[in-house]
C-alpha positions in Angstrom: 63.1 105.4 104.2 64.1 102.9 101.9 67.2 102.1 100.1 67.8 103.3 96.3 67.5 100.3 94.7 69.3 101.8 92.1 71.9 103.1 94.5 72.2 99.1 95.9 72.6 97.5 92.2 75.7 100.1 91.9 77.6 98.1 95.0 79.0 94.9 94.9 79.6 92.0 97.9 83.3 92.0 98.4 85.6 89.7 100.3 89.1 91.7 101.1 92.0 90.2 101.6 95.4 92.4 102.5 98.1 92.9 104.9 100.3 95.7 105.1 100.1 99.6 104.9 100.0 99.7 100.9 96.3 97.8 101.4 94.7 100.3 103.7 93.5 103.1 101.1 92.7 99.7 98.3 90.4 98.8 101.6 88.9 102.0 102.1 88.7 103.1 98.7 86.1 99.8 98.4 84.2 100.8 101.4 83.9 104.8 100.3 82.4 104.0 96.9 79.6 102.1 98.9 81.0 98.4 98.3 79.3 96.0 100.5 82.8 93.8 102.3 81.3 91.3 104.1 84.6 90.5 105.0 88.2 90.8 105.4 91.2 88.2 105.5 94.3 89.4 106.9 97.6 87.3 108.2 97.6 86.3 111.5 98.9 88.6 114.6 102.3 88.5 115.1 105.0 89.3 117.7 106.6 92.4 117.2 109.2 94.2 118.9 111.9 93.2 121.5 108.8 93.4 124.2 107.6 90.3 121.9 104.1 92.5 122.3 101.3 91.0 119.5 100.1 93.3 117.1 97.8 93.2 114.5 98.1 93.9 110.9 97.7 97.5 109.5 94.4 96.0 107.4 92.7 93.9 110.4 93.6 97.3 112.5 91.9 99.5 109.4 89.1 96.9 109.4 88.4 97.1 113.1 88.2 100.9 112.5 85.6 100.5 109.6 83.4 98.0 111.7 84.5 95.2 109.2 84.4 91.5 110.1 87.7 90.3 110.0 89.5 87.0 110.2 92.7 85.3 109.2 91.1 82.2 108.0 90.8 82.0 104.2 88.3 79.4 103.9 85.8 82.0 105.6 85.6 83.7 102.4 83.1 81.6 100.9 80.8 81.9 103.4 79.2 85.2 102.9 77.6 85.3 100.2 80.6 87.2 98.2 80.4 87.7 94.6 84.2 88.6 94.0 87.7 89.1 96.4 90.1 91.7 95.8 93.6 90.8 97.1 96.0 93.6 97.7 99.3 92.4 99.2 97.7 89.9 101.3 101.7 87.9 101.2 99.9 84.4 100.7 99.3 81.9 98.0 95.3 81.9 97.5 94.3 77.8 97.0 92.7 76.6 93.5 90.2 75.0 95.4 89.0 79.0 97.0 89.6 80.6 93.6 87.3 78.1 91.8 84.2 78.8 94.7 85.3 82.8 94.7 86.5 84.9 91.5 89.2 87.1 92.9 91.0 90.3 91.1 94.4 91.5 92.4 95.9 94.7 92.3 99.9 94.1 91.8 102.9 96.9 91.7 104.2 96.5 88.5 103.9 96.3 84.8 103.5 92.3 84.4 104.8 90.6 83.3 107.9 92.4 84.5 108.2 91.6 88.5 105.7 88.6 89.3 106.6 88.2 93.0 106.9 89.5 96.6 109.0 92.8 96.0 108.3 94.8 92.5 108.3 98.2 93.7 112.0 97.3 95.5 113.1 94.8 92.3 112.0 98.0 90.0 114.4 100.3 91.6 117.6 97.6 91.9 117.5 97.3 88.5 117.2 101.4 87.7 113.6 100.8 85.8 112.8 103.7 84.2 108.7 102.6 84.5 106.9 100.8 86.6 103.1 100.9 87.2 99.9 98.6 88.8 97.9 95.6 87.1 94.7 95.1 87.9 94.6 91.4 87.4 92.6 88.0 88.0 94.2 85.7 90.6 94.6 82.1 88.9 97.3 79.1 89.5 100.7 80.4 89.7 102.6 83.1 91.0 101.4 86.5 89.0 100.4 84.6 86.2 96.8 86.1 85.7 95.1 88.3 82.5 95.1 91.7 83.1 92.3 93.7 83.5 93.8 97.1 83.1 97.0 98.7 83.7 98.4 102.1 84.9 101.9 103.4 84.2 104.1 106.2 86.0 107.9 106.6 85.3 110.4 105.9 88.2 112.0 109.3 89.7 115.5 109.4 89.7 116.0 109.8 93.4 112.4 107.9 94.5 112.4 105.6 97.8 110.7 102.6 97.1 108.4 104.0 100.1 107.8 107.5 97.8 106.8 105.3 94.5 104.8 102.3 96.3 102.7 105.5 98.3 102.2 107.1 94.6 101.5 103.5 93.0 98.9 103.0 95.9 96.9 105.9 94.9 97.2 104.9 91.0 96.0 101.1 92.3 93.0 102.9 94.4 91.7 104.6 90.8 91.5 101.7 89.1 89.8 100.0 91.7 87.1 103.0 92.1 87.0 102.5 88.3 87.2 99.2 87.4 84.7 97.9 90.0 82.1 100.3 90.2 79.6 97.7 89.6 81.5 95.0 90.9 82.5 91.8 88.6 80.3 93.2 85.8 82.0 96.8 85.1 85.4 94.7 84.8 86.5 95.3 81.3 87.8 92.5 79.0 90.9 90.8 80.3 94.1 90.2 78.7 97.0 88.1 78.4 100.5 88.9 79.9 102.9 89.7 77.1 106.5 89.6 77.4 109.1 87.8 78.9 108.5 87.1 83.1 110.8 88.5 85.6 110.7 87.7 89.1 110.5 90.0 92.3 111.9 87.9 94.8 111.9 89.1 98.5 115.1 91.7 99.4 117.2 89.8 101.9 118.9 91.5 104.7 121.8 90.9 103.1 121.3 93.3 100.0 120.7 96.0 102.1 124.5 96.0 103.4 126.4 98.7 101.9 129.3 97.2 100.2 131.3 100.1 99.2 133.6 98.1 96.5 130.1 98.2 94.4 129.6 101.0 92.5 128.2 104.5 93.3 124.9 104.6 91.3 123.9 100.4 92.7 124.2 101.8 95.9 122.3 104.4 95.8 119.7 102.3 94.1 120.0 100.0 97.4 119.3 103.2 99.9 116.5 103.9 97.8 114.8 100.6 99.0 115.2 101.9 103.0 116.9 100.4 105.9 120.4 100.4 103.9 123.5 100.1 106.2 126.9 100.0 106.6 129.6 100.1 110.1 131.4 103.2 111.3 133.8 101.9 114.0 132.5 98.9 114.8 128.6 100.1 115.1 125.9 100.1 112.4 125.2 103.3 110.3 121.4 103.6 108.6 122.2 105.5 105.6 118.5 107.3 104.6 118.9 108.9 101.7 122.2 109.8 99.7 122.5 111.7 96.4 125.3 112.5 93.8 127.3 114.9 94.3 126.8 116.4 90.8 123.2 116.8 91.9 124.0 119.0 94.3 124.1 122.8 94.6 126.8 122.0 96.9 129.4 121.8 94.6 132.4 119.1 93.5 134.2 117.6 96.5 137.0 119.1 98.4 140.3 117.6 97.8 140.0 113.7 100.1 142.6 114.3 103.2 145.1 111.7 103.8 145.6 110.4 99.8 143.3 107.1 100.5 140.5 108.5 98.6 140.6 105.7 96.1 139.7 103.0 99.0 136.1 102.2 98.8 134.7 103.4 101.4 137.0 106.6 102.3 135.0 109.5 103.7 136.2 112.4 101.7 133.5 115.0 104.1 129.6 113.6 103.3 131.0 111.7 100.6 131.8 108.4 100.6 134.3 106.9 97.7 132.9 103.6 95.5 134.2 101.1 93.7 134.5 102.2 90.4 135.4 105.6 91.7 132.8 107.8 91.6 131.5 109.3 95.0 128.4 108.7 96.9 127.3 111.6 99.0 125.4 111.0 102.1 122.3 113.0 103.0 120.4 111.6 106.1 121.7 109.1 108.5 120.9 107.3 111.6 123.6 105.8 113.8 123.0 102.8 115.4 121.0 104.0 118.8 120.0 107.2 117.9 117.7 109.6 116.0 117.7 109.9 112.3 119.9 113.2 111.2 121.8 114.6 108.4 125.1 113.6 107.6 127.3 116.8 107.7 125.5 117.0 111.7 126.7 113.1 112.1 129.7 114.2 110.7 130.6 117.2 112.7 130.4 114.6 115.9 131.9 111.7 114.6 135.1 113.6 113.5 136.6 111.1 111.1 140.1 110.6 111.2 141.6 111.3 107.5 141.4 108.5 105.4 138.7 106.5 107.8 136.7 104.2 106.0 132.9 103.3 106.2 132.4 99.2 106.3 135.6 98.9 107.5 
């Protein structure tokens, strides 16, 4: 039997190009509404590990999985015949000379022109946005400097890890996608500019994601949001997970802190932990260097704190 013609003018030639986790359902999304990718561009395998074992990326592994071609050589994607690319944190710098052989559209975490860069959904909760959102946008010359062709926003929840809001940002990015390019380059709607003042997402550093306790309690709790936050508990690294006020628990106000140093940054006063500018920052899960992710009061109840020990210490 013969294909629907009019089922075959519906689906576009695609090139893909993505990387991590957050462009697996973009990927799939394009291949379950019938899109023809002829091809997909992913970084190269790396060494991962302290085995140094090489491991593919979650997109080539996805590709592999949907019988896709797949390569880590750019200049490949204007050899098959593509009519458009669709980049979805792909992590490298497209050329002008690709871009002016192969249109591309981007999907990008944020509400541009607010966080052009590497790390929006991270940047977004540093600075305690209240909204955040996905551009569907052209790629041109620049870093995030393209029109937009639509955009989707969602507020920021209060106590969202940057791992909860990029998951739910995905899935907003994968509707506009299945809307937007239902027909390919011709069902993408008129583009527009980028208003507003630019802001830049630049990569988080290690370093930001040390718990310095002299900071305030609502900044670091904003840093645990963006995962792998740590501090030291006698001399060894502590993974804090997740941490809460304690006004936003049913558990109740504090106890009294033992030993009178509960104004020292970084006194445990029970799960809570004192901040610089006084206010407490209660611990929920954490993961002590070695060992298994757990809740604090279990940590707790083994570590036996001396009174008046200090985290970061």
């Amino acid at each position: 039997m013969g294909r629907d013609p009019l089922a075959s003018a519906s689906v576009a030639r695609l090139v893909f190009l993505g990387t991590p986790e957050a462009a697996v359902a973009p990927l799939r999304t394009l291949v379950d509404a019938g899109h023809d990718v002829a091809l997909v561009v992913s970084r190269p395998d790396r060494r991962r590990g302290r085995g140094g074992g090489v491991a593919a990326s979650p997109v080539k592994m996805a590709a592999n999985d949907l019988g896709l071609p797949v390569t880590d050589d750019m200049a490949a994607a204007t050899g098959v015949g593509a009519e458009l690319g669709v980049v979805v944190a792909f992590g490298r710098i497209i050329p002008t000379a690709l871009l002016a052989r192969l249109p591309m559209v981007n999907l990008h975490f944020s509400l541009l022109p607010r966080w052009r860069g590497a790390a929006p959904v991270e940047r977004a909760i540093l600075e305690g946005d209240a909204e955040t959102g996905v551009c569907l946008m052209e790629v041109a010359a620049g870093l995030d400097t393209g029109a937009l062709y639509a955009v989707e926003a969602t507020d920021v929840g209060e106590e969202e890890t940057a791992e909860e809001l990029r998951a739910r940002l995905v899935v907003l990015g994968c509707r506009l996608l299945d809307t937007h390019l239902r027909h390919g380059r011709r069902s993408l709607p008129v583009p527009h500019d980028q208003a507003g003042e630019p802001s830049y997402a630049e990569k988080i550093l290690p370093a930001e994601l040390e718990l310095r306790w002299e900071q305030g309690a609502e900044h670091l709790r904003r840093t645990i949001r963006l995962g792998r936050a740590w501090t030291t508990f006698r001399g060894r690294r502590l993974t804090v997970l997740r941490a809460t006020a304690p006004d936003a628990s049913a558990e109740g106000p504090p106890p009294p802190a033992p030993g009178g140093g509960a104004e020292i940054p970084g006194t445990l006063d029970g799960v809570d932990v004192v901040t610089g500018d006084g206010t407490r920052c209660r611990l929920v899960t954490v993961q002590p260097e070695g060992r298994r992710p757990m809740a604090a009061d279990d940590w707790l109840r083994g570590a036996r704190p001396a009174p008046g020990e200090r985290l970061g210490g």
